[in-house]
N, CA and C atoms of all chains as a GROMACS GRO file, in nm:
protein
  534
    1UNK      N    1  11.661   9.602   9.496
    1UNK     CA    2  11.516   9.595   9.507
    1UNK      C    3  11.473   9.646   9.644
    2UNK      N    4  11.568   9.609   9.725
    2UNK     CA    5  11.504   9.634   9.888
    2UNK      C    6  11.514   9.849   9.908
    3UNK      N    7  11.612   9.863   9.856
    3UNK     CA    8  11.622  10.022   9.908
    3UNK      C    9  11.518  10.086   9.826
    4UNK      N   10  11.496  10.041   9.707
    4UNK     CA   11  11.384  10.116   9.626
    4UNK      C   12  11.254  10.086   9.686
    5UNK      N   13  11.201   9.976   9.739
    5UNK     CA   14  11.071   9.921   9.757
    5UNK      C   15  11.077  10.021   9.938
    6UNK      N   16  11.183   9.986  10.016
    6UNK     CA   17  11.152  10.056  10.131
    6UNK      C   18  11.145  10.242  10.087
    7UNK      N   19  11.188  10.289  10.022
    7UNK     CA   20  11.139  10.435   9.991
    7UNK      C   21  11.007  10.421   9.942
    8UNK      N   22  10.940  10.279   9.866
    8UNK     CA   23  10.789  10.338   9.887
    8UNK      C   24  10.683  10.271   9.966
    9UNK      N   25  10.777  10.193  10.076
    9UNK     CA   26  10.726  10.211  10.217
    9UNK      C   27  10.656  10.329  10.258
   10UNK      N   28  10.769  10.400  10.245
   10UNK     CA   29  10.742  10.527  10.319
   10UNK      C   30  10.724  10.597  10.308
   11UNK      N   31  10.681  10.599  10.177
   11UNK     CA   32  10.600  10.720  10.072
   11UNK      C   33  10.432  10.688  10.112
   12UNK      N   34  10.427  10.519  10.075
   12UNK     CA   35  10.267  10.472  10.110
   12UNK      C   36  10.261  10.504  10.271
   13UNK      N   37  10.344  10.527  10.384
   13UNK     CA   38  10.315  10.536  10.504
   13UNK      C   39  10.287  10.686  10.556
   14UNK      N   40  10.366  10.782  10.440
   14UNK     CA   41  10.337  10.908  10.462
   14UNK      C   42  10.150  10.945  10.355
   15UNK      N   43  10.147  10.855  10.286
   15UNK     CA   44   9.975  10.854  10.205
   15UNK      C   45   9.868  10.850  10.339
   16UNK      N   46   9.940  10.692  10.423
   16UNK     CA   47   9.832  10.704  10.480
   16UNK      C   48   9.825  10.777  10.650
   17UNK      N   49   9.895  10.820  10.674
   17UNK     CA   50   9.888  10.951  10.795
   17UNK      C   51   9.810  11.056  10.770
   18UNK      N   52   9.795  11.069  10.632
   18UNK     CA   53   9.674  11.240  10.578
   18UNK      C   54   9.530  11.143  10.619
   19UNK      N   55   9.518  11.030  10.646
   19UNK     CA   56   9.387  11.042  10.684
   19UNK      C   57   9.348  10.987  10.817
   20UNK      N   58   9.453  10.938  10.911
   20UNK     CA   59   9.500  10.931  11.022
   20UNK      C   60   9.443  11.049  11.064
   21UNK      N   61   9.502  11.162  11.020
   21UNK     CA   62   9.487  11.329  11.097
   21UNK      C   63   9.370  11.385  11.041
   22UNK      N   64   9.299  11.355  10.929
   22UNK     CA   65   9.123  11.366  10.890
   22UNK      C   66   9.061  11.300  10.988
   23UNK      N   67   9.072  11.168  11.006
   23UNK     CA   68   9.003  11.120  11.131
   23UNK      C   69   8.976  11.166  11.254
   24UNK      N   70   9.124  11.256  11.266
   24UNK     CA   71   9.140  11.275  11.448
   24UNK      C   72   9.039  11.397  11.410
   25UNK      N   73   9.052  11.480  11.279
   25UNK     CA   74   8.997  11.624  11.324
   25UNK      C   75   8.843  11.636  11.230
   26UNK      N   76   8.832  11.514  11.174
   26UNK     CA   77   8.660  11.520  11.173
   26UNK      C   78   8.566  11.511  11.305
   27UNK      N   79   8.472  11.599  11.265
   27UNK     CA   80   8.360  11.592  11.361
   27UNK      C   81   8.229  11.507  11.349
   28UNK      N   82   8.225  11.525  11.236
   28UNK     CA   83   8.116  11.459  11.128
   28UNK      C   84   8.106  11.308  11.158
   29UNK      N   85   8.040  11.213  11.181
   29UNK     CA   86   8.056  11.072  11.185
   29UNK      C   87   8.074  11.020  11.059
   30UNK      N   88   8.011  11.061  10.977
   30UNK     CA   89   8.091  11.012  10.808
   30UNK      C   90   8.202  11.016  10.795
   31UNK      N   91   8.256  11.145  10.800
   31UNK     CA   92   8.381  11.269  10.755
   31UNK      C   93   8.484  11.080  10.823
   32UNK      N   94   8.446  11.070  10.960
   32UNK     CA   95   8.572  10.982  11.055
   32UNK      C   96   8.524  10.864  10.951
   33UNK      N   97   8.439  10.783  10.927
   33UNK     CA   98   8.440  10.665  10.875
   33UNK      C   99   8.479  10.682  10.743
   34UNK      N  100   8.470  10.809  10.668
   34UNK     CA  101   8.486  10.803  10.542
   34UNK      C  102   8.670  10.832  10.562
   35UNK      N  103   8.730  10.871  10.669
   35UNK     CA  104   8.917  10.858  10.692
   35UNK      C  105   8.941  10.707  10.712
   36UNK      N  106   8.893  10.698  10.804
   36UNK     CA  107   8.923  10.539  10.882
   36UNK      C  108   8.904  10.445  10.767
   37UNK      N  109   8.783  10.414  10.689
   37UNK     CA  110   8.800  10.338  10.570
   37UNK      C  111   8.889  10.341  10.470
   38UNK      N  112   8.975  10.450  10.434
   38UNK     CA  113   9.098  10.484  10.374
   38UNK      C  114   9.180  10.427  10.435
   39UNK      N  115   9.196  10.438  10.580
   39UNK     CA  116   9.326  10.415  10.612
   39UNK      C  117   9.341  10.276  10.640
   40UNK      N  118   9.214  10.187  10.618
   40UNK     CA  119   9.218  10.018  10.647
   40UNK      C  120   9.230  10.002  10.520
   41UNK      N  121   9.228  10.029  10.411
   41UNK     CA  122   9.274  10.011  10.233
   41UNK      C  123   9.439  10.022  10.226
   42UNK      N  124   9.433  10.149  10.311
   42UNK     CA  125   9.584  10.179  10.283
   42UNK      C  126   9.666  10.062  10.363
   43UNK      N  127   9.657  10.090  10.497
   43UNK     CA  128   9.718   9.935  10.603
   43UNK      C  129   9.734   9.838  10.553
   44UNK      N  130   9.648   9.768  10.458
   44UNK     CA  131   9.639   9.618  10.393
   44UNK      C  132   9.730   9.630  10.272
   45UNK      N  133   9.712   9.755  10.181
   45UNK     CA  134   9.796   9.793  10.072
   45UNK      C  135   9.952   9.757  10.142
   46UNK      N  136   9.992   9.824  10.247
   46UNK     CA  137  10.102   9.857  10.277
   46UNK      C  138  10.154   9.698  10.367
   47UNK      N  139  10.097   9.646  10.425
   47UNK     CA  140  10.111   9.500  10.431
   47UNK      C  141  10.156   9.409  10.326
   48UNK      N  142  10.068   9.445  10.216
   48UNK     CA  143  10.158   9.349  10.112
   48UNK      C  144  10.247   9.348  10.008
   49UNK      N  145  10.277   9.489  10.059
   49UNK     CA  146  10.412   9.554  10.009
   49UNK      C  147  10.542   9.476  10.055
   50UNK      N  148  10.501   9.491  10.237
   50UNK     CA  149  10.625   9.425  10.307
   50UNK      C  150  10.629   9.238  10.277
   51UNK      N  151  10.506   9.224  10.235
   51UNK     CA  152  10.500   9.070  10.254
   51UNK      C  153  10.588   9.070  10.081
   52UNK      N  154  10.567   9.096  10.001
   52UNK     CA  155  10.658   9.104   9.856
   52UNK      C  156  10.788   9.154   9.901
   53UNK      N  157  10.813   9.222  10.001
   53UNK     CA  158  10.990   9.273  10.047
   53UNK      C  159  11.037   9.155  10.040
   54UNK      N  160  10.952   9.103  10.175
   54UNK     CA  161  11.039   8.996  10.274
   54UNK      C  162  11.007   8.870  10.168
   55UNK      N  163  10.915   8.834  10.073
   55UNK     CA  164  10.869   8.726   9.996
   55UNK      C  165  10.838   8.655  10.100
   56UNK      N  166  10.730   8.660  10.186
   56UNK     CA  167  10.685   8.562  10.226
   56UNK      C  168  10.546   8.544  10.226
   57UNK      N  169  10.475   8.450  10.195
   57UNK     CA  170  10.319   8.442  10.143
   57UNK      C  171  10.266   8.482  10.277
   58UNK      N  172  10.255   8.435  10.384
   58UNK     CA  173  10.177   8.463  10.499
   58UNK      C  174  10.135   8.581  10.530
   59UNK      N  175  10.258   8.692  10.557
   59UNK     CA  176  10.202   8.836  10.560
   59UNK      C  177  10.094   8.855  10.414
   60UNK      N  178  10.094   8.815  10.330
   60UNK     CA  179  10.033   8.842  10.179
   60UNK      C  180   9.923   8.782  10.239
   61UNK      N  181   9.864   8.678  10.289
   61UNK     CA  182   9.747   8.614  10.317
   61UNK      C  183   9.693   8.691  10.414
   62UNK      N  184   9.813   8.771  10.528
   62UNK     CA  185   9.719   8.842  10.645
   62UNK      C  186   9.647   8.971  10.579
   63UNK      N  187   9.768   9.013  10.476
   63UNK     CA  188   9.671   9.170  10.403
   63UNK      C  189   9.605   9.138  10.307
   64UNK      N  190   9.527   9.009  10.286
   64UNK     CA  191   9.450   8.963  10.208
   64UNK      C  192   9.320   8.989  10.292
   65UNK      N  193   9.319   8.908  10.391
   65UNK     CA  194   9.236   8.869  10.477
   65UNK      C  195   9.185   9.038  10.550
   66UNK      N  196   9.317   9.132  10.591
   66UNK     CA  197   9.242   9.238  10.631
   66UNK      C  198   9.178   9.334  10.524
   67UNK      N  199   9.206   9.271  10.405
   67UNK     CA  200   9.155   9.385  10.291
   67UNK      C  201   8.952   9.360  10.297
   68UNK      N  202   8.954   9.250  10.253
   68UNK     CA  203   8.818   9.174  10.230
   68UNK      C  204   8.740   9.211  10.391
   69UNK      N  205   8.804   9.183  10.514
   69UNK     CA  206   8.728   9.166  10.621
   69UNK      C  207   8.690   9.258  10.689
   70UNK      N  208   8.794   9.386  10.647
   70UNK     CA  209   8.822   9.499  10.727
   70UNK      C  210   8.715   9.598  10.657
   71UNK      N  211   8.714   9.598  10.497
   71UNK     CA  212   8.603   9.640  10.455
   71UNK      C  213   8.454   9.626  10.484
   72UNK      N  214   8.450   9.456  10.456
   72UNK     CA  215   8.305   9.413  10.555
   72UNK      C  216   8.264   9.464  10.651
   73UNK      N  217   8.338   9.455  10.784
   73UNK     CA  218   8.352   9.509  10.861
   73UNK      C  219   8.286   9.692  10.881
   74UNK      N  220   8.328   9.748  10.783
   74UNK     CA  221   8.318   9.898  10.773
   74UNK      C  222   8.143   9.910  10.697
   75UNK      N  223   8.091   9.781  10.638
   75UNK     CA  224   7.983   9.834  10.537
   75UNK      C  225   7.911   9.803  10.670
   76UNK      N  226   7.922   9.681  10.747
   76UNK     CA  227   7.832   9.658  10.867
   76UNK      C  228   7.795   9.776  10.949
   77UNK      N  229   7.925   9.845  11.034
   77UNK     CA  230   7.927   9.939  11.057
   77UNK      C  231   7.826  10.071  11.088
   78UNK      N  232   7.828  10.118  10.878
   78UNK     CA  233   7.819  10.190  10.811
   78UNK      C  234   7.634  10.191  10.808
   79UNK      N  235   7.580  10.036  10.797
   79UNK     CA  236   7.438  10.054  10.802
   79UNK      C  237   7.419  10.075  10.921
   80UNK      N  238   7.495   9.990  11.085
   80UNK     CA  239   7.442  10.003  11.183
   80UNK      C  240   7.386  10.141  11.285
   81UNK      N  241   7.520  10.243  11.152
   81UNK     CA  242   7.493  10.394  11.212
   81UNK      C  243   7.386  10.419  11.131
   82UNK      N  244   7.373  10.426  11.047
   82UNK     CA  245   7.247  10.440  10.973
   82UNK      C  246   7.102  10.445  11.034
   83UNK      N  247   7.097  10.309  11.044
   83UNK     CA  248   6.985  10.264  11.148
   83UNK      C  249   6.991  10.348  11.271
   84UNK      N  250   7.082  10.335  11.345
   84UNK     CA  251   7.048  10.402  11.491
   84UNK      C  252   6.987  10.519  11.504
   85UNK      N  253   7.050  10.623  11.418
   85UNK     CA  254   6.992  10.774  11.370
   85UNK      C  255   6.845  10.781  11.345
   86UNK      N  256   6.810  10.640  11.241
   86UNK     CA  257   6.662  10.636  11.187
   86UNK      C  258   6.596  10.634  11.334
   87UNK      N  259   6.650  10.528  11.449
   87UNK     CA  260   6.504  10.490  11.544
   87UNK      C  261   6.497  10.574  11.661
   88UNK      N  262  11.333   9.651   8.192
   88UNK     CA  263  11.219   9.674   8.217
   88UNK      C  264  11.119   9.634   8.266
   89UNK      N  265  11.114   9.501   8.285
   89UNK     CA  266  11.005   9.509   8.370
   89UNK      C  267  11.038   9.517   8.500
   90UNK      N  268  11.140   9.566   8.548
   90UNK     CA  269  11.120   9.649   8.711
   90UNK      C  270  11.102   9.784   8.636
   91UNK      N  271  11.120   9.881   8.581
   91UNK     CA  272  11.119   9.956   8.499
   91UNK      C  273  10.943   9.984   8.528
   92UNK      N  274  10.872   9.918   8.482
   92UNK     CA  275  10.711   9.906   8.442
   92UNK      C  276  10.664   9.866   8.588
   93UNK      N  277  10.706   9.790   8.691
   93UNK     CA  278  10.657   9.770   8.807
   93UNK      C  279  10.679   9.948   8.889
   94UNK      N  280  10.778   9.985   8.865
   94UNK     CA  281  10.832  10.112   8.972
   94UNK      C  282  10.754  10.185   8.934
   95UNK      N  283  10.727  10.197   8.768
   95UNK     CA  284  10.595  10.310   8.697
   95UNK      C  285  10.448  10.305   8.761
   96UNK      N  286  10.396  10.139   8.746
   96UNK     CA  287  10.304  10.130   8.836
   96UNK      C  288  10.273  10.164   8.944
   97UNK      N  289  10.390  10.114   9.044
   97UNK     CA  290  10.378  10.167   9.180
   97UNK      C  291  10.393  10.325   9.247
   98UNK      N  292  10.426  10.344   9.118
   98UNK     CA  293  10.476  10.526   9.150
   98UNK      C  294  10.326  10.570   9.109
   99UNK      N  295  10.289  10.484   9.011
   99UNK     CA  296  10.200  10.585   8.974
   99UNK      C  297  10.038  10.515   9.059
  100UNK      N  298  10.049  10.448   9.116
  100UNK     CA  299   9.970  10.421   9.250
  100UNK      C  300   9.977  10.502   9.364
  101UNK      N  301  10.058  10.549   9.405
  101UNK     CA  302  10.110  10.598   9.533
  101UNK      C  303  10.047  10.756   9.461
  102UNK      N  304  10.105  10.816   9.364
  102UNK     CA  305  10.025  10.948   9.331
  102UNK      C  306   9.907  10.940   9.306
  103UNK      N  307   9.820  10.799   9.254
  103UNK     CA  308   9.681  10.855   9.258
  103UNK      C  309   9.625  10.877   9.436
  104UNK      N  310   9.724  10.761   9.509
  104UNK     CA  311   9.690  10.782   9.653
  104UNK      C  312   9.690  10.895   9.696
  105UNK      N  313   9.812  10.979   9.674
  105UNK     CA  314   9.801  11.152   9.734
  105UNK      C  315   9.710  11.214   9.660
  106UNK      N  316   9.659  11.204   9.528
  106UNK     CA  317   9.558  11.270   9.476
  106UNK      C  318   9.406  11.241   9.500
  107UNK      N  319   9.377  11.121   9.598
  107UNK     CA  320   9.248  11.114   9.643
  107UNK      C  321   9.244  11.124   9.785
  108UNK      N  322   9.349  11.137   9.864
  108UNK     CA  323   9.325  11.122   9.954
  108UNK      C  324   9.373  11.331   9.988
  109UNK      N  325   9.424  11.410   9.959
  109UNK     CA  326   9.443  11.519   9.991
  109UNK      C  327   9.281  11.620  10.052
  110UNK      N  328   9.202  11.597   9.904
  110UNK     CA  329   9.072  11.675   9.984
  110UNK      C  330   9.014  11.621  10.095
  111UNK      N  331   9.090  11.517  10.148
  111UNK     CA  332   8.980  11.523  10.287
  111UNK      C  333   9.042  11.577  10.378
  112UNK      N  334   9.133  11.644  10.376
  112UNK     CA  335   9.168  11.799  10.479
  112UNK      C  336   9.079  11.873  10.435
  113UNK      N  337   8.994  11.918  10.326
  113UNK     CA  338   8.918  12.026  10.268
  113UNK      C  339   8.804  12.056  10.348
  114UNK      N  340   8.720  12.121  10.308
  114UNK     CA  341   8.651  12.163  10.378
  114UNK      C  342   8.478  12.128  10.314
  115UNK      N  343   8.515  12.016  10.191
  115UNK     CA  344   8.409  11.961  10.112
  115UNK      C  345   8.288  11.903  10.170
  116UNK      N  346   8.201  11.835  10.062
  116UNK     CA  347   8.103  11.786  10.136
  116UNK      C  348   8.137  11.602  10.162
  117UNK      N  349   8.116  11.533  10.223
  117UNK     CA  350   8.106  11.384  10.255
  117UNK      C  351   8.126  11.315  10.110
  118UNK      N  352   7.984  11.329   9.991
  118UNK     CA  353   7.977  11.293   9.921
  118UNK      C  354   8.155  11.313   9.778
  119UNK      N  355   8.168  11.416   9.813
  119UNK     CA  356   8.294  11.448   9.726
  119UNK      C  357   8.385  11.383   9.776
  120UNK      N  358   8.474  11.376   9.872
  120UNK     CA  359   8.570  11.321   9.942
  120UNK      C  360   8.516  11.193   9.914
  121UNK      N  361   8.430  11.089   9.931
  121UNK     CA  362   8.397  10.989   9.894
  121UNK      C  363   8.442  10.953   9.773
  122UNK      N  364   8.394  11.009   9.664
  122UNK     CA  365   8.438  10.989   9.536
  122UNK      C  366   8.535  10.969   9.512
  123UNK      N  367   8.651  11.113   9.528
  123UNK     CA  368   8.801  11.128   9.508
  123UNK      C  369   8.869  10.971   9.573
  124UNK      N  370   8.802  10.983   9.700
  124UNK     CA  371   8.865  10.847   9.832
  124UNK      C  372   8.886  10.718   9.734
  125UNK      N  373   8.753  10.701   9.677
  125UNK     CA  374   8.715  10.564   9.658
  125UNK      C  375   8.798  10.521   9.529
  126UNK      N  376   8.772  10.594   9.385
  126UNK     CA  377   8.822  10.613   9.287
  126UNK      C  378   8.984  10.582   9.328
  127UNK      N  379   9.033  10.729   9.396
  127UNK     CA  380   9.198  10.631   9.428
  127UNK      C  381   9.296  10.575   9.478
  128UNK      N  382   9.159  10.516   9.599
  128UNK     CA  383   9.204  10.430   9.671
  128UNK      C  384   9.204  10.289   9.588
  129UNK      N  385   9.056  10.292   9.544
  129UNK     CA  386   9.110  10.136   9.461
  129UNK      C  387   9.143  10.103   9.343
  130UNK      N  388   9.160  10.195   9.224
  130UNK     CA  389   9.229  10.224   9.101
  130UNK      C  390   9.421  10.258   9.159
  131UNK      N  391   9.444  10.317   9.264
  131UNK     CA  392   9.597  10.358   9.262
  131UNK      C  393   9.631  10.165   9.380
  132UNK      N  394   9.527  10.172   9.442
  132UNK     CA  395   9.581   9.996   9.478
  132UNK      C  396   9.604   9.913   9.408
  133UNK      N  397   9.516   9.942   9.299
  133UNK     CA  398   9.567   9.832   9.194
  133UNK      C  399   9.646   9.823   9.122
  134UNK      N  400   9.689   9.931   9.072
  134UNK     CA  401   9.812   9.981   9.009
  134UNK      C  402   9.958   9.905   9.100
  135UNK      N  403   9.957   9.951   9.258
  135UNK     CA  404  10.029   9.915   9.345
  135UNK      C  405  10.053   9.766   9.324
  136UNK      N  406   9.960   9.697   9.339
  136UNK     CA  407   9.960   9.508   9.349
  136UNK      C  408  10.006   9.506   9.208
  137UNK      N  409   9.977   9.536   9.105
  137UNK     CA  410  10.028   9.495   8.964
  137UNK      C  411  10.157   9.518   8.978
  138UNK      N  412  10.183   9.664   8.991
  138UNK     CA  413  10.361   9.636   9.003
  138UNK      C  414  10.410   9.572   9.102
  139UNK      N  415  10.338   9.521   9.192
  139UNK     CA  416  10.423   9.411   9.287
  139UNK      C  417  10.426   9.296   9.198
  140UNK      N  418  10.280   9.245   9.152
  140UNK     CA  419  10.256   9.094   9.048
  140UNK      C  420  10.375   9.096   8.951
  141UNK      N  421  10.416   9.189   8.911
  141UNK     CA  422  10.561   9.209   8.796
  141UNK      C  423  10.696   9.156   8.856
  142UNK      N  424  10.706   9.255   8.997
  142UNK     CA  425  10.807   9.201   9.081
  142UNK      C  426  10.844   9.087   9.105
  143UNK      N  427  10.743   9.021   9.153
  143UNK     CA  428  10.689   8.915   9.243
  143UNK      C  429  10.601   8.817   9.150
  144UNK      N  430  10.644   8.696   9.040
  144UNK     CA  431  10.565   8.718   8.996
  144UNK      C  432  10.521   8.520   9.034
  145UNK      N  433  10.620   8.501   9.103
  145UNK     CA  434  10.554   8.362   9.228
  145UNK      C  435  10.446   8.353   9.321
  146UNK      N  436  10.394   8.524   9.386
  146UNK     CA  437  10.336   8.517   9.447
  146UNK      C  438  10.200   8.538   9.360
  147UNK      N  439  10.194   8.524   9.235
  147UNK     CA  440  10.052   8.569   9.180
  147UNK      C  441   9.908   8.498   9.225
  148UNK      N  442   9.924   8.391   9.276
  148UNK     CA  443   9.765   8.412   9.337
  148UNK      C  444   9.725   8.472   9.440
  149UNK      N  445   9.814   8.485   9.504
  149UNK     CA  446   9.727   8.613   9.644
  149UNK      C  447   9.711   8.784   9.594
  150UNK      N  448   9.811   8.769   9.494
  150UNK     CA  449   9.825   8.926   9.431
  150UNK      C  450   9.675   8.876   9.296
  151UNK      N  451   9.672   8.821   9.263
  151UNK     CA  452   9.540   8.838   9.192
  151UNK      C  453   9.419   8.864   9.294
  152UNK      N  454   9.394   8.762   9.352
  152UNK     CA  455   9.316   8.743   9.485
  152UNK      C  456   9.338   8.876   9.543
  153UNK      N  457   9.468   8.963   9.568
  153UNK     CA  458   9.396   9.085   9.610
  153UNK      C  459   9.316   9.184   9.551
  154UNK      N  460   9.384   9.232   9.404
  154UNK     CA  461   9.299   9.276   9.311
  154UNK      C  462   9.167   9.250   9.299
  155UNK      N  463   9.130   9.113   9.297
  155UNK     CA  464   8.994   9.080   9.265
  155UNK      C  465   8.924   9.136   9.377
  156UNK      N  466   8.978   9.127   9.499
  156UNK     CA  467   8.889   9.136   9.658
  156UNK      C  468   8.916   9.310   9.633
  157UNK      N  469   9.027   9.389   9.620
  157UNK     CA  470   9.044   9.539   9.639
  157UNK      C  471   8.882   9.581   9.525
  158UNK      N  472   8.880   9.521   9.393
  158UNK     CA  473   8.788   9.599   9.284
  158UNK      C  474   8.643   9.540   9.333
  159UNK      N  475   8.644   9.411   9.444
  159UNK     CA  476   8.508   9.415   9.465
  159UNK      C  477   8.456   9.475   9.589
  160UNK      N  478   8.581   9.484   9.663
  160UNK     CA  479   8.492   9.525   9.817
  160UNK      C  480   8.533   9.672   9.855
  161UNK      N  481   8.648   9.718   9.778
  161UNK     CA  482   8.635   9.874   9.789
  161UNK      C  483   8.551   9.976   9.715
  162UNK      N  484   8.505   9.886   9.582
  162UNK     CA  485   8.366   9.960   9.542
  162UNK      C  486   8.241   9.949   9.610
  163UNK      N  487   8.237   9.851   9.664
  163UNK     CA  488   8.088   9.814   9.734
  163UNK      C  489   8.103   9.882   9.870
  164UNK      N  490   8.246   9.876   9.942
  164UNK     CA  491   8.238   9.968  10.020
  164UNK      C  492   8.192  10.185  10.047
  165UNK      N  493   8.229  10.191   9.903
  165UNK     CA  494   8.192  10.359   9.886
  165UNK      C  495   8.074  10.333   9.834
  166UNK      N  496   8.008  10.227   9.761
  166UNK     CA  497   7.883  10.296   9.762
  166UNK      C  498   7.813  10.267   9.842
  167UNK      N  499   7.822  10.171   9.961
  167UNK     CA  500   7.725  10.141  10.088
  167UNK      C  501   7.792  10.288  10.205
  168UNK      N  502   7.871  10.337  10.154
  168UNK     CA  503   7.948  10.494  10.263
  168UNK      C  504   7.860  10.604  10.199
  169UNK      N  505   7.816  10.574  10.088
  169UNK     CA  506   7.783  10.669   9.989
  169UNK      C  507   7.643  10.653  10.063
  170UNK      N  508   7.533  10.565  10.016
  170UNK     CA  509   7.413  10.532  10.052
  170UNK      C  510   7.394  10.557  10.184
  171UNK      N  511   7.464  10.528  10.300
  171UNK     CA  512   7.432  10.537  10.427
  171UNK      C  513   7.484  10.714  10.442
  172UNK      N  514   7.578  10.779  10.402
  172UNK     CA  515   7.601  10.948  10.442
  172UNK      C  516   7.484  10.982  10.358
  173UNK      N  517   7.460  10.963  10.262
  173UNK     CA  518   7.351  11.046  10.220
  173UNK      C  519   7.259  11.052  10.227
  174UNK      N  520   7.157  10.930  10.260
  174UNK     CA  521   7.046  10.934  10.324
  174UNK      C  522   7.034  11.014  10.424
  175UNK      N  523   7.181  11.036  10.506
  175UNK     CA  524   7.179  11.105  10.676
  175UNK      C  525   7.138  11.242  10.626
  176UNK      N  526   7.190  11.318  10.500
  176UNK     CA  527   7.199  11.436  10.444
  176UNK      C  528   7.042  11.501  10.424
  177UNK      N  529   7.002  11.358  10.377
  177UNK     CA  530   6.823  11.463  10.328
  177UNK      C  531   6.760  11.439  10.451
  178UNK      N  532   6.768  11.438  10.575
  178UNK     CA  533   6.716  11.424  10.677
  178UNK      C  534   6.649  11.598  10.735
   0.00000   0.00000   0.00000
């Protein structure tokens, strides 16, 4: 189980570097939030991958917690640029 | 089989991941890359957690609990990305 699940470690770790490098080379302020929000889906995805490796609930509760918060996080964000542009 | 059906899942999570996440090297508009993003980021995540829930199938309330939180807050997330880039657009 462990050699198969770590090859898609690192398959999901090579997913989320393509938007790692969208981020660095957007200009656009969307273009970067619309990478960066991928890559906090992907991070949490890939968290509870390792937390099912290792079987331990805690990591599973931390990429729980960054899935839900990290998103929030991004819609807050997302209006606050909004707004600023408007005033 | 059912690691069999978990590896299918997860394989076939990880390819919707390279298939939504590739056009945003492109040279598209906001709104498109959004779509592709959103669609498989949280349709190929879910796929991902199910074949873990198969694996794993002690840990099923945080793996439900993620599903439930991935299908509610990564949709609400693209369309509040959606609503806020595009308003910027008809400016």
């Amino acid at each position: 189980m462990n050699s198969s699940l770590n090859l898609i470690l690192m398959l999901m770790i090579v997913a989320m570097l393509i938007p790692i490098y969208a981020a660095w080379q957007a200009n656009d302020v969307w273009q970067k939030m619309l990478a960066l929000a991928s890559v906090s889906s992907k991070a949490s995805m890939i968290i509870l991958v390792v937390s099912v490796l290792r079987d331990d609930w805690m990591i599973g509760v931390v990429a729980t917690i960054v899935l839900s918060v990290g998103n929030a996080g991004f819609m807050i964000l997302a209006h606050l640029l909004k707004r600023m542009d408007h005033s | 089989m059912i690691d069999m059906l978990s590896y299918f899942c997860i394989g076939g999570g990880i390819i919707f991941w390279f298939w939504g996440t590739l056009p945003l090297l492109g040279k598209r508009s906001v709104l498109f890359k959004l779509h592709s993003l959103s669609v498989s980021d949280t349709l190929g995540s879910m796929a991902i957690v199910f074949g873990l829930l198969l694996k794993l199938p002690s840990e099923w309330q945080l793996l439900i609990l993620a599903i439930i939180s991935l299908a509610i807050w990564n949709t609400m997330l693209g369309y509040v990305l959606a609503y806020c880039a595009s308003s910027q657009e008809d400016l």
